[in-house]
C-alpha positions in Angstrom: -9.9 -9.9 0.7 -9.5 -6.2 2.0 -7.4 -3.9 -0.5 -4.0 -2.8 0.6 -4.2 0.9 2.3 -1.7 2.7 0.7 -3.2 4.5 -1.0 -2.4 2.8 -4.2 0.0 4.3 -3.2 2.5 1.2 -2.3 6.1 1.4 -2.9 7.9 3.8 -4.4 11.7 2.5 -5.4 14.3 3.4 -2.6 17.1 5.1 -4.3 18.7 7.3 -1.3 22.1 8.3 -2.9 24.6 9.1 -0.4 26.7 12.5 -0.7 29.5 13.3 1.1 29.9 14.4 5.0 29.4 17.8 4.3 26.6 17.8 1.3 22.9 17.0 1.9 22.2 13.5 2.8 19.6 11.6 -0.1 15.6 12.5 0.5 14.1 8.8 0.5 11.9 8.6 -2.7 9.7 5.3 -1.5 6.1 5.1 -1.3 6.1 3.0 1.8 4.5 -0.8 1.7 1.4 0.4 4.0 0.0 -3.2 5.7 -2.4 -1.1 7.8 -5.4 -2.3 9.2 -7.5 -2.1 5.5 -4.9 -5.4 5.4 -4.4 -6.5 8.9 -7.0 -6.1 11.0 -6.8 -3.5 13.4 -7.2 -4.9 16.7 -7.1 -8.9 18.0 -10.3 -9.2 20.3 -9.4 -12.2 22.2 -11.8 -11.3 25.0 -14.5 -12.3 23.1 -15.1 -16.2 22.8 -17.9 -17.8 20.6 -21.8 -18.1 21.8 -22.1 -21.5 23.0 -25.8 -23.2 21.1 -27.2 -26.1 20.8 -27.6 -27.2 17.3 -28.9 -30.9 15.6 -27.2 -32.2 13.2 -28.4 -34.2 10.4 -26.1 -36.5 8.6 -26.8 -37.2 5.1 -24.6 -38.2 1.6 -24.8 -36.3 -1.4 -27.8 -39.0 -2.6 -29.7 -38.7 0.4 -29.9 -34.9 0.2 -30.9 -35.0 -3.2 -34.0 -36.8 -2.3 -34.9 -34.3 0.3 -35.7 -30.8 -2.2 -37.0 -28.4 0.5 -34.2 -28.8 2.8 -31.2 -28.8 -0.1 -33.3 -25.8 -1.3 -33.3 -24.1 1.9 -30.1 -25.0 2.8 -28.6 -23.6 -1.0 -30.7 -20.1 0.1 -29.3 -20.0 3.6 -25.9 -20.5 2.0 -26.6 -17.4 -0.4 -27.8 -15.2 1.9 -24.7 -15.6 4.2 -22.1 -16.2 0.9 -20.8 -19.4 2.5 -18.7 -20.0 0.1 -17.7 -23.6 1.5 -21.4 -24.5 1.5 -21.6 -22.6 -1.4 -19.4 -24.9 -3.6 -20.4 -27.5 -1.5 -24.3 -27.9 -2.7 -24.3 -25.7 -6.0 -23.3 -29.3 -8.0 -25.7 -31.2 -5.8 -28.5 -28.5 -7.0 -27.7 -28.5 -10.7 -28.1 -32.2 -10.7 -31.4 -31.9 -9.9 -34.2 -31.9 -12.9 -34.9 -28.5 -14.2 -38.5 -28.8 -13.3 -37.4 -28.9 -9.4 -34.9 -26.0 -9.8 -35.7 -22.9 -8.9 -33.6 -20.9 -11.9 -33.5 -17.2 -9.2 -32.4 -19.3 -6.7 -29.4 -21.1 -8.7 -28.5 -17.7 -10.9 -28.4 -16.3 -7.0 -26.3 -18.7 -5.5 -23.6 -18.6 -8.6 -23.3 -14.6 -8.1 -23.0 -14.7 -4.6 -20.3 -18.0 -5.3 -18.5 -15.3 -7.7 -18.5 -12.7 -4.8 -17.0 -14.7 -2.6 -14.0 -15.5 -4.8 -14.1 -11.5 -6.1 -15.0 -12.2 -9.3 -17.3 -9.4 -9.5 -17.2 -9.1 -13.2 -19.1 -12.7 -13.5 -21.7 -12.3 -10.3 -22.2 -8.5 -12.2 -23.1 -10.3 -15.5 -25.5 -13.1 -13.8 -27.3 -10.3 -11.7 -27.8 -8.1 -14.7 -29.5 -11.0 -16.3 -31.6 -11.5 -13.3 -32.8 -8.4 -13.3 -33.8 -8.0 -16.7 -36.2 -11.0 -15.8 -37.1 -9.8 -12.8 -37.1 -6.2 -12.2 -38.3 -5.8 -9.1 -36.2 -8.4 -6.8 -34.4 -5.4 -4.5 -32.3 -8.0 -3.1 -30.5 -8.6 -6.3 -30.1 -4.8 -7.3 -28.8 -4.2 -4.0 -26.4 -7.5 -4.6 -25.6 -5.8 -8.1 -24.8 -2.2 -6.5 -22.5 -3.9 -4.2 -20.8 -6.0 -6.6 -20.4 -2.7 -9.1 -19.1 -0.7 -6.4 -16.2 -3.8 -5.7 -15.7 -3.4 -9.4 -15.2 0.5 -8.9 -17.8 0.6 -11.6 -19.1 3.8 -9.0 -21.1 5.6 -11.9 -23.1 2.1 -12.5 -23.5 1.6 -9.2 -25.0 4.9 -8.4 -27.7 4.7 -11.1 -28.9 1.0 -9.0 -28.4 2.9 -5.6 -31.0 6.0 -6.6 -33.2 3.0 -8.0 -33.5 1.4 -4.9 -34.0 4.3 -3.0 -37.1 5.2 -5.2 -38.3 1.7 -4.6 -41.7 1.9 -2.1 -41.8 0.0 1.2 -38.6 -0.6 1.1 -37.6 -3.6 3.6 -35.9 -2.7 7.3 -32.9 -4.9 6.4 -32.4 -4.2 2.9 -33.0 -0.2 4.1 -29.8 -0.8 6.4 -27.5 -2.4 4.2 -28.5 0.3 1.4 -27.1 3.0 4.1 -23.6 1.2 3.8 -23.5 1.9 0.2 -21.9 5.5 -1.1 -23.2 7.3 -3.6 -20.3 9.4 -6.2 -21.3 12.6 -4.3 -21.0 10.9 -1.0 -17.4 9.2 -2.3 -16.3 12.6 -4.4 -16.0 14.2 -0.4 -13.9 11.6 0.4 -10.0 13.1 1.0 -7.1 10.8 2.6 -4.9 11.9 4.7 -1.8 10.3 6.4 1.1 10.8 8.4 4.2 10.2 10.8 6.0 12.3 13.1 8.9 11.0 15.4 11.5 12.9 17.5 15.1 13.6 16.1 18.4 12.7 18.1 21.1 12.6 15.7 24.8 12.2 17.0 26.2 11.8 13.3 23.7 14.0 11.5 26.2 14.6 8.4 27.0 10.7 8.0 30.7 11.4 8.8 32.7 8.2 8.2 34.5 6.5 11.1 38.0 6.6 10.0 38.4 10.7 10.1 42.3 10.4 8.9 43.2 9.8 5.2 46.8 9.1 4.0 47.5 10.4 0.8 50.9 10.6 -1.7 51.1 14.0 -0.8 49.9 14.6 2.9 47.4 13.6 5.0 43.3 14.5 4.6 40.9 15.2 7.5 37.2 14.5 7.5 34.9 16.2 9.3 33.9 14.9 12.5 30.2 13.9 13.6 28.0 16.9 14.1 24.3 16.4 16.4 21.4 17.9 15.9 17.7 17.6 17.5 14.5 17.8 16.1 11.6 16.2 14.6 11.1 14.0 11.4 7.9 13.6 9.9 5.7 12.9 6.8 2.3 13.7 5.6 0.3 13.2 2.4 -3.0 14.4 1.1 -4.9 12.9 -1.9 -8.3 12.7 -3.6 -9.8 11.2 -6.3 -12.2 12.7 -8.9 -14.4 9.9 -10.2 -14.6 10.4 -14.1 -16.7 7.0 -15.4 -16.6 3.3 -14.3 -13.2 2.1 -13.8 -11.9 5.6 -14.2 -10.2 8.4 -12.1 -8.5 11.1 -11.9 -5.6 10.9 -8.8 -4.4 13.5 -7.2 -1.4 13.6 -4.4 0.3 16.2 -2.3 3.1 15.0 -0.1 5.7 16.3 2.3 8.6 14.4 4.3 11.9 15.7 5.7 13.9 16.2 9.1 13.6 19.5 10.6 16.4 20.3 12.9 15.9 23.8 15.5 19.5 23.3 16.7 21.0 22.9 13.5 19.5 24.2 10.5 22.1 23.7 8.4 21.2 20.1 8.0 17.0 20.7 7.6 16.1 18.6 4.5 12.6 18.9 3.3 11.5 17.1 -0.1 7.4 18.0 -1.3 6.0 16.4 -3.8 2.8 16.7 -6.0 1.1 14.0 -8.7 -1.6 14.2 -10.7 -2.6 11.6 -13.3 -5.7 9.2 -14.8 -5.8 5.9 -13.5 -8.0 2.4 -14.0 -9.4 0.0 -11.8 -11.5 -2.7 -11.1 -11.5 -5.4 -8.4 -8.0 -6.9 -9.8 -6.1 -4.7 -11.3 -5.3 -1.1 -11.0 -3.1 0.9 -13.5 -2.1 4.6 -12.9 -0.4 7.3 -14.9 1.1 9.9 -12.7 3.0 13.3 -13.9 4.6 14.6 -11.2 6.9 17.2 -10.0 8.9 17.8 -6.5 11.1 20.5 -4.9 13.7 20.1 -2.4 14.7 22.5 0.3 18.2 21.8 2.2 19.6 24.0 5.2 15.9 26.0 4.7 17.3 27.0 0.8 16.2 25.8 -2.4 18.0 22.6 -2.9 16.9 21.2 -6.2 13.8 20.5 -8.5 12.6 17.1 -10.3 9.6 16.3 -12.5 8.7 13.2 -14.5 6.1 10.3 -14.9 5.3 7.3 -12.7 3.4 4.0 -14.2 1.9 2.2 -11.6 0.5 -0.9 -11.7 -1.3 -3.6 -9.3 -2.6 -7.1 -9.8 -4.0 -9.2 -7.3 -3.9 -12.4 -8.2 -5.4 -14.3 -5.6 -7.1 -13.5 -1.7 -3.6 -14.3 -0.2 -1.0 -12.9 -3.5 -0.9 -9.3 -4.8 2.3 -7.8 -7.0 2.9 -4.5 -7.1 4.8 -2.7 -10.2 6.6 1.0 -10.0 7.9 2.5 -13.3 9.3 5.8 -13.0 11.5 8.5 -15.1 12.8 11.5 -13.5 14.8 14.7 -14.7 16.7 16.3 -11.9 17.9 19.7 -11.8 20.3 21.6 -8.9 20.3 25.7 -8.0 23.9 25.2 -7.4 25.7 21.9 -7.9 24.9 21.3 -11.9 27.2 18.3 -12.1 24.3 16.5 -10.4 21.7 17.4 -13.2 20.5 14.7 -15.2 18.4 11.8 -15.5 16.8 8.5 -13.0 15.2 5.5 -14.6 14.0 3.4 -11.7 11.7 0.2 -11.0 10.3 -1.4 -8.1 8.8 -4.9 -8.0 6.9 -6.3 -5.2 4.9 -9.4 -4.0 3.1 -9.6 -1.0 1.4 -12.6 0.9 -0.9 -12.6 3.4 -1.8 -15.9 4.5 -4.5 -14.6 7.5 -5.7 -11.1 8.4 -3.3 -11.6 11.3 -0.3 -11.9 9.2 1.7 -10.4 5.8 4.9 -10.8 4.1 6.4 -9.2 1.5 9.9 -9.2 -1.1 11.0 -6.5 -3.4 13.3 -5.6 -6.0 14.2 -2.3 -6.6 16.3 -0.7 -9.6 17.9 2.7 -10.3 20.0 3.8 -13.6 21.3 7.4 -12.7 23.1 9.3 -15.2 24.5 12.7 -14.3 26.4 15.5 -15.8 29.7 14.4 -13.9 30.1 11.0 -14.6 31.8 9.4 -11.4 28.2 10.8 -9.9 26.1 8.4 -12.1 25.4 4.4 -10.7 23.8 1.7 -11.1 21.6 0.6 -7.9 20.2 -2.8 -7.1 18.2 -3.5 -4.2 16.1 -6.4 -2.6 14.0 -6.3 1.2 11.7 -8.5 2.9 9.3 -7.4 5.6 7.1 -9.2 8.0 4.0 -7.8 9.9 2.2 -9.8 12.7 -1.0 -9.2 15.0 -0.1 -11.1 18.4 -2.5 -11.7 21.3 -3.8 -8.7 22.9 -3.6 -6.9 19.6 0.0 -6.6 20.2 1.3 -6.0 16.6 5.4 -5.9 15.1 6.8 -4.9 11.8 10.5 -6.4 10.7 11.4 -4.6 7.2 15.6 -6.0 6.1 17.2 -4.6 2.8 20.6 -4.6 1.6 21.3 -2.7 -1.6 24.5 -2.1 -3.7 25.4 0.9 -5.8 28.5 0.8 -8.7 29.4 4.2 -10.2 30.3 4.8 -13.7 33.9 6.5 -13.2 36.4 6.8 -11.1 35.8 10.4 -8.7 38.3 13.4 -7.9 40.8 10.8 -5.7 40.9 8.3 -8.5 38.2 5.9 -7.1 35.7 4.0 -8.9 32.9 3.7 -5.9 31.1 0.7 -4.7 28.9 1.2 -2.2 26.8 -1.8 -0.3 24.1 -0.7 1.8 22.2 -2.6 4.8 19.1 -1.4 6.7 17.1 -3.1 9.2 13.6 -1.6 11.4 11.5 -3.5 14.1 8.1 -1.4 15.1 6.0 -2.7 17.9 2.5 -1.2 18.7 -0.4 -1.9 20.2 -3.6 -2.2 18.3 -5.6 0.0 21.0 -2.9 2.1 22.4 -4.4 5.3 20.1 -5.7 8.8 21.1 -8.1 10.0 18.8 -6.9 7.9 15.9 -2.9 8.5 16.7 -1.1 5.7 17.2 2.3 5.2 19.1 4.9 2.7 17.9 8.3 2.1 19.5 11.3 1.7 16.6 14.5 0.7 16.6 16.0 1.3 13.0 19.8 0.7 12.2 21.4 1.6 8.7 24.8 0.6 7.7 26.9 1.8 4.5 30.7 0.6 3.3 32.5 1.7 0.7 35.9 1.1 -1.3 36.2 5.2 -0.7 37.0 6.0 3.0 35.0 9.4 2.5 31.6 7.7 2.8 31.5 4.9 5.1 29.2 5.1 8.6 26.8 3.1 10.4 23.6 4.9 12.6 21.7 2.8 15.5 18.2 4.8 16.2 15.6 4.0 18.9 12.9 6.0 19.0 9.6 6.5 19.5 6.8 7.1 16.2 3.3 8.6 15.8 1.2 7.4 13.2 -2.4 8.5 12.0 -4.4 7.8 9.4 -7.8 9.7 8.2 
């Protein structure tokens, strides 16, 4: 199983609070579920159908082909040079039945590493091909096998030390030559920087979320909401990170991010949020558990908006080649240049499980929660939210993306016109693409993206219904 792309970097919680017509609409806080081609592949190549040979085969029962050694050994070596791990678990039992005087013990220590590669259980196939080297020292093959297996376990540090032995090894063969090229080095990986990013172009007919209903009756008189205001322009997002490999397992994560709506027609409504984490994290081929400080600044109308800082625990567990879960810990202390009644603190969480049955095909469910608590009371909530998405390579490497969510948000007190808000939140986006419709690694995708909010206070409800076009790209 390929590892998820984002950046470990999966799924921040989305806890978009809603402000009134007039005030700055909520920056989205979500590390986006990423199920990118390190996931799905990146292109169906239906044009290619399977070489047609002509093979014999050779029917036998598990007796028979114990009574035949050279082929059962053969066939056990061609197994664990491919890791056919069907064949694999297939003959492995048959071999260990036979007498230890007709085994061949590199050849069955062999086959149960590879086996444990194929299931990524690196930790076990690492232990068995340590064990076969200390026997036999000068079996490339295996150090190679072990290099790739410690790498898997992002146990880079070990993995370099087998790499620059196998490098000093004389005559070294062709093939073995070319699969050592696909192996990095720490100084080769520590150049590594990734880079991502979407840009899409702006439309907005209701850029200040006014409400529908623009006439309020109250006991003394009547109130008058603003009415929709447009704007054009561009909304985007971008992220840089890198990692600084420290020892096995260990890192050191670092994260620069920008996303926002930048509107030339109408500045007034420009809301740009940048963010930057740095923080130790651990990992091997299951799990991965991250520590991130953090801090972000928030521009609105081109002015200094507001500043946060705080800590993220991140954690990931995959539990099998089709299951992963993703966890998202996170406290924040917020602080406003101007409206201090906001200041105060988030606690939120963020749960996720994600299937993929088939490199063709993912699905995912989340739970997201938020405790806000604020100077002004009637600002602070409590915020529970679930979504499901769905992403699927069709022929022709046509590819779509379905994400639902519905979300509801109770305040704490009653506000200035004696309401207690509940707010109940629905959003809905279908992508399509096509796998190679991309200049020089930019890829196109066609959205349609609608976003629905009531509310018992007639000062916040509105609805928005966006098609428009995206570009992705990822370095």
């Amino acid at each position: 199983m390929k590892k998820l792309g984002y950046l470990f970097s999966v799924l921040w919680l989305s806890t978009s609070t809603l402000a009134r017509a007039e005030q700055p609409n909520p920056m989205p806080q979500e590390q986006q579920l990423n199920l990118n081609n390190q996931q799905l592949r990146k292109a169906l190549n239906t044009s290619i159908a399977p070489q047609q040979t002509h093979t014999t085969v050779i029917s036998l029962t598990s007796e028979q082909l114990l009574q035949q050694l050279a082929l059962l050994t053969q066939a056990l070596d061609t197994a664990s040079a491919n890791a056919d791990n069907a064949t694999l678990h297939l003959l492995l039992p048959l071999y260990k039945k036979l007498p230890q005087t007709q085994q061949d013990p590199i050849l069955l220590q062999f086959a149960q590493a590879r086996l444990a590669q194929t299931e990524q259980n690196y930790s076990e196939a690492i232990e068995i091909f340590q064990t076969l080297l200390e026997k036999y020292p000068d079996i490339t093959p295996i150090r190679v096998q072990l290099a790739e297996s410690l790498i898997e376990n992002h146990q880079y540090h070990s993995a370099n030390k087998q790499i620059t032995e196998i490098r000093q090894t004389p005559d070294i063969p062709k093939d073995i030559l070319i699969q050592l090229n696909g192996l990095k080095t720490i100084e080769e990986r520590e150049k590594d920087w990734s880079i991502t990013g979407n840009l899409r172009f702006l439309k907005e007919k209701n850029v200040n979320n006014a409400p529908s209903q623009r006439k309020i009756q109250l006991e003394n008189g009547e109130l008058t909401l603003p009415e929709p205001k447009s704007a054009t322009g561009i909304g985007f997002y971008a992220a840089l990170s890198k990692d600084f490999l420290l020892a096995d397992h260990w890192r050191w994560k670092n994260e620069l991010s920008t996303e926002g709506k930048y509107y030339w027609d109408n500045h007034d409504y420009t809301d740009i949020n940048t963010r930057f984490s740095a923080g130790i994290a651990w990992q091997n081929s299951q799990k991965e558990l991250a520590l991130l400080p953090f801090i972000e600044r928030r521009w609105f109308a081109t002015e200094s908006y507001s500043k946060s800082k705080g800590i993220a625990l991140l954690y990931r567990m995959i539990f099998s080649p089709q299951w992963q879960g993703f966890t998202n810990l996170q406290l924040t202390r917020k602080t406003y240049d101007d409206r201090t009644y906001l200041d105060g603190n988030q606690l939120s969480s963020s749960f996720i499980l994600l299937y993929h049955p088939s490199t063709l095909q993912a699905w995912f469910t989340g739970i997201d929660l938020a405790r806000e608590k604020t100077k002004d009371s009637s600002e602070s909530y409590r915020y529970q939210a679930v979504r499901f998405g769905w992403e699927q390579i069709w022929h022709y490497g046509i590819s779509s993306s379905i994400t639902l969510g519905v979300a509801l948000r109770n305040y704490d007190t009653a506000n200035f016109f004696n309401i207690k808000r509940k707010d109940k939140e629905y959003r809905s986006r279908i992508s399509l693409w096509k796998q190679n419709w991309h200049w020089y690694g930019f890829t196109p995708k066609l959205t349609w993206q609608w976003k629905k909010l009531t509310s018992n206070d007639p000062y916040y409800p509105y609805h928005k219904n966006e098609i428009f076009i995206e570009i992705q790209r990822n370095f």
